[in-house]
N, C-alpha and C positions, 0 to 999 in steps of 0.2 A: 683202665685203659690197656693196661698188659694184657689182661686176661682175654679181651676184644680180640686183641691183636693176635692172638695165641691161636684161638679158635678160629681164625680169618683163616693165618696162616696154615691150620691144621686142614681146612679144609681144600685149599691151595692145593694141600702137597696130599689130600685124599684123591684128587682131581687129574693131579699128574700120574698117581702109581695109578690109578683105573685106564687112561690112554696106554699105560704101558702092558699094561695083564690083556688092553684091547686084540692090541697088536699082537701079542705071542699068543695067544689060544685064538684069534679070530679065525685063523684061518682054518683050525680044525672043526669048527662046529658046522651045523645047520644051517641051510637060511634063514630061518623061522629064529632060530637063536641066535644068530646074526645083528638080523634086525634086531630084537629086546636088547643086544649089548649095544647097539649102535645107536638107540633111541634114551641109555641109560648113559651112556657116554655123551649126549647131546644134554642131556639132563644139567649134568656134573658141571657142566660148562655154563651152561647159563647159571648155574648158582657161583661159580668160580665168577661171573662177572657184574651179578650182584655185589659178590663179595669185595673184588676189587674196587667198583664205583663207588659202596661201602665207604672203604679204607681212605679213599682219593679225597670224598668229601669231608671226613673228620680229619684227614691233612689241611686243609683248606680252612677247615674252623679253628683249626690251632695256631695257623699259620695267622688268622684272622684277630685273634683274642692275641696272640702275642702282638702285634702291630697297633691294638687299641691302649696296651697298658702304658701306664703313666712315662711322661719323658720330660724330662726338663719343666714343670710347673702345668699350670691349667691351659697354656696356650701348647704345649707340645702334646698334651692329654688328646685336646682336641681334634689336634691333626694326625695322631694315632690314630681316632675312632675313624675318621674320614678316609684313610688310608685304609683300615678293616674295610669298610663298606667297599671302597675299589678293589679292593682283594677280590670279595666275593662275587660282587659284578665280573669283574675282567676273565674269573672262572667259567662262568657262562648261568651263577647262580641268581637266582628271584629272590629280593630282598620285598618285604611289606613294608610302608606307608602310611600309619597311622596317620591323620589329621586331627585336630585335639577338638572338642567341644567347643561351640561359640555362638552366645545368643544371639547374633547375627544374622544364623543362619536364618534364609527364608525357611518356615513352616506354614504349611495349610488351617483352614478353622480345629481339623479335627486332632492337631499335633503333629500329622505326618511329615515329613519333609516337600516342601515343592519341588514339581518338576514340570517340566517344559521349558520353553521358550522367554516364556515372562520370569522366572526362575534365575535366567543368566547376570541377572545383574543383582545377586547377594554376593552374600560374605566371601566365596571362594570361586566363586564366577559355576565353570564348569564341573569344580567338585567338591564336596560336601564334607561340611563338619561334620569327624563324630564316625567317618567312613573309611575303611583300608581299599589301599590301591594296592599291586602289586606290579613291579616294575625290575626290569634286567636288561642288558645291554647285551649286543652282539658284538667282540672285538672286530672280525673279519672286516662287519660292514658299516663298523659305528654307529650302528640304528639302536634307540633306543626303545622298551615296547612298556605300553603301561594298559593294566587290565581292572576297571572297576566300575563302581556307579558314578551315571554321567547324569549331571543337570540337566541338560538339554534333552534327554530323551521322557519319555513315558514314565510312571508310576508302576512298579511292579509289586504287585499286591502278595504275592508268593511272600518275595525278597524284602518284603516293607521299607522298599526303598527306590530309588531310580533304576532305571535298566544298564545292566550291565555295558560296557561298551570298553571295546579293544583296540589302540593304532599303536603305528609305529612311526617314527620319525628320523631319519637320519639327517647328512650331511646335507643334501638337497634339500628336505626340507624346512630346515634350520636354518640352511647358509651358510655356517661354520663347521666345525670339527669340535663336538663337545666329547671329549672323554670321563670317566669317572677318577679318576686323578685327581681333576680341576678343582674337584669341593662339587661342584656341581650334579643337581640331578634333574633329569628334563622327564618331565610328566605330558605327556600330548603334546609335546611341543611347546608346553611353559620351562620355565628355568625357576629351579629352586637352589640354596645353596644348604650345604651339610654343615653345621658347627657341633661336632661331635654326636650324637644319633640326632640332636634337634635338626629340624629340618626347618628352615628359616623363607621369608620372603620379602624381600623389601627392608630387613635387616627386624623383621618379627618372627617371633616363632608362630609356626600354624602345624605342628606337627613332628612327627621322629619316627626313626628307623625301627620297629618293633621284634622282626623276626626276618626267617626267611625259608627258601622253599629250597 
């Protein structure tokens, strides 16, 4: 992690003496060499702000791993991991969604998963055992935005699965104010709750927090 940091900030400070050496020789050269300094300095920068976004998101994982570690017994454990996930949500980061495996699920004669219409009334309604969704929250506007395969749409024979599909749903169309704080995770406008990465429904488990983007 030092050593990350080292080369981050080496390149930081490669970033800043090049703006400086811009400015004191700029104005004696060419335009033709002008521009190459000017296009080479525009370079520096966008790597200087990789770098930075870099640095911000592994603050954010440490900040995240420190808030899930153990506190006071299995019930403070829990509300650590729950509090990680709000970390990374309220950052502006996409956590995954795992849903666990469940004979339940509707499948077709030939094993596939069903989909359409007649579909909606298995195991997880509108989404699928066995499937990641991929879901993050916008602090600004409380909307929550969930991206994966939906029951209800078509069979995608690519994706050996249902068709992708994306909303969002805020305060309007919830009616309340869910933040990630709560425990809460709202997938299309359903309500799940978090008990440490499992992801619970009705007080079952059907899933856990797996990774993130």
């Amino acid at each position: 992690m030092t050593s990350n940091h080292t080369d981050r900030s080496s390149t930081i400070l490669k970033v800043l003496v090049g703006l400086i050496v811009f400015n004191v020789v700029g104005i004696g050269l060419s335009e033709v060499q002008r521009r190459h300094l000017a296009q080479a300095s525009r370079d520096q920068l966008a790597e200087s702000a990789r770098a930075i976004a870099e640095m911000n998101k592994r603050l954010l994982l440490m900040q995240a791993e420190l808030r899930s570690r153990p506190q006071q017994g299995a019930e403070g454990f829990r509300l650590g991991e729950r509090d990680a996930a709000a970390t990374l949500l309220n950052a502006g980061m996409t956590i995954t969604v795992r849903f666990d495996d469940n004979p339940s699920e509707a499948v077709g004669r030939d094993a596939t998963v069903s989909c359409g219409s007649d579909a909606l009334s298995s195991y997880l309604g509108i989404f699928i055992a066995g499937q990641s969704y991929k879901v993050s929250f916008e602090p600004s506007t409380q909307r929550w935005r969930t991206s994966g395969p939906s029951q209800l749409l078509e069979y995608d024979r690519l994706a050996k699965t249902c068709a992708l599909f994306t909303a969002t749903y805020g305060p309007a169309e919830l009616r309340e104010k869910i933040l990630p704080e709560s425990g809460t995770l709202v997938l299309w406008g359903s309500r799940f709750q978090l008990e440490g990465k499992f992801v619970m429904r009705n007080g079952v488990k059907v899933g856990e927090v797996v990774g993130l983007d």
